[in-house]
C-alpha positions in Angstrom: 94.4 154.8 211.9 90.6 154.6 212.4 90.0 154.5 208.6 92.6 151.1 208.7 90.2 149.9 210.8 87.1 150.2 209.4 88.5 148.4 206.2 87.3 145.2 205.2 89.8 142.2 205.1 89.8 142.4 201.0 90.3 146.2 201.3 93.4 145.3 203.9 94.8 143.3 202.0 94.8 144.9 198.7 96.0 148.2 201.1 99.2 145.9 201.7 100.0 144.7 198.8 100.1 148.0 197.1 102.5 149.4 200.5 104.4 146.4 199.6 104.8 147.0 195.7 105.7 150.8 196.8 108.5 149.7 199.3 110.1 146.9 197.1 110.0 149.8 194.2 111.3 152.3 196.0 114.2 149.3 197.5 114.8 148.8 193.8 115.5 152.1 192.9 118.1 153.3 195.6 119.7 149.3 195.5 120.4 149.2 191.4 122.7 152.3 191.2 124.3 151.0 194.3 125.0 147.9 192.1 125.9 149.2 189.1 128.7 151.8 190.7 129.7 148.8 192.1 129.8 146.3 189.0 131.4 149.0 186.9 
C-alpha cells in the first residue's frame, strides 16, 4: 500500500470516491434483481 501512501489528500480522496461509486454499483446490480424476483 506504499503507492496509497504516497498520494496526496486530493488524489485520496478522488481514489475513494471512485471505490465508493464501484461498490454502490456493484451493490446495485446484485440488489435490483433481488428486488424485482421479489416484486413480481
Amino acid at each position: 500500500m506504499k503507492w496509497y501512501n504516497d498520494m496526496s489528500e486530493q488524489e485520496k480522496r478522488s481514489f475513494q470516491k471512485v471505490i465508493a461509486v464501484c461498490v454502490v454499483g456493484a451493490i446495485l446490480i446484485l440488489i435490483v434483481p433481488m428486488v424485482f424476483h421479489t416484486i413480481f
